[in-house]
N, C-alpha and C positions, 0 to 999 in steps of 0.2 A: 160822930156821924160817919167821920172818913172811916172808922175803923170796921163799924157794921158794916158800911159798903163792900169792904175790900171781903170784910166774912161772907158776907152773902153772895159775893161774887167767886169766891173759891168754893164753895161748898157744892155745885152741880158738879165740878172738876174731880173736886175728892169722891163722891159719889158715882162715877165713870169709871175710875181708876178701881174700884173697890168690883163694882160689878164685873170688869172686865178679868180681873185676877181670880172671882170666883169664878167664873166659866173657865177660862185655863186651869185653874184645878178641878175639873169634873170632868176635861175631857180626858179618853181613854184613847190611847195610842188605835189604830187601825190594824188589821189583822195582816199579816205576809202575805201577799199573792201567789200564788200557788203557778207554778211554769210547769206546762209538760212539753215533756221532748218524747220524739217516735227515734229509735234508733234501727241501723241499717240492721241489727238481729233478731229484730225481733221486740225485744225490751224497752218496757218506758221508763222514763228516768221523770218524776216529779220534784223541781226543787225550788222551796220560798227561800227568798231574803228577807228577813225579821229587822237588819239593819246593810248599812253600807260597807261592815267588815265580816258578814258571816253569810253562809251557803249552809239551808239543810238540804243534803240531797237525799233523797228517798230511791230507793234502787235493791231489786231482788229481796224485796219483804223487809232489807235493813234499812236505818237512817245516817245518815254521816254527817257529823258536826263540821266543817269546812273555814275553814279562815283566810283572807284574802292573802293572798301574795302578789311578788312583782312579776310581772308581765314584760314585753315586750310591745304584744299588740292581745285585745281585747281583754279580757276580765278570769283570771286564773285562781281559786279555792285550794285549799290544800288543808287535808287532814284524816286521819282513821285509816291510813295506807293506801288515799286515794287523791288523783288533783281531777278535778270538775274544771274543764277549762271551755270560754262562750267565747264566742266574736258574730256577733249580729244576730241571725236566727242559727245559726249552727253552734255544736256545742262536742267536746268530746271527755271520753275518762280515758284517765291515765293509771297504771298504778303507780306508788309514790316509792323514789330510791329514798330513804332513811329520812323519810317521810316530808320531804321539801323540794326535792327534786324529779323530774316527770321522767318516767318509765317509760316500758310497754305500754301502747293502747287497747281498750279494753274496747268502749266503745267511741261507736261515729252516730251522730245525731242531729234530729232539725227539731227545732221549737213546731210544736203543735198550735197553728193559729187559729181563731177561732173565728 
């Protein structure tokens, strides 16, 4: 009798457990939000984060795959001969010395708020 009890008492738990793993395997990751910046020339620079180590930036019809680097202050990308560097709503390019180190600036830019 004890033993039925103790089944029938775990059996809504196992059945919780089963549902909720099915719904985590059916969810589908969220799409990258999409950032636009106005820059002082003119150009806009549209760039998603897809995760917390990558920048695609989109600029003059190209795309630039970007990978996080170290910083100082605010949040510094780096990659395709370009560093994409943010601190709050401003944002600037740089191009890239031997592609890790920040050059000439390209542009100067402000996040597009909506």
């Amino acid at each position: 009798m004890k033993r039925l009890f103790l089944l029938l008492a775990a059996l809504p738990l196992v059945a919780c457990t089963t549902t909720s793993n099915e719904l985590n395997q059916n969810l589908e990751p969220l799409p990258a939000k999409a950032i636009s910046y106005q820059c002082d020339s003119g150009n806009r620079i549209i760039v998603t984060y897809p995760d917390n180590e990558t920048a695609e930036v989109k600029y003059m019809d190209d795309t630039y795959q970007m990978k996080i680097a170290i910083s100082a202050s605010g949040a510094r990308y780096v990659g395709d001969g370009l560093v994409w560097w943010t601190k709050g709503n401003e944002a600037s390019m740089y191009k890239a010395v031997n592609n890790t180190e920040t050059g000439d600036q390209i542009e100067n830019c402000t996040q597009v708020l909506k």
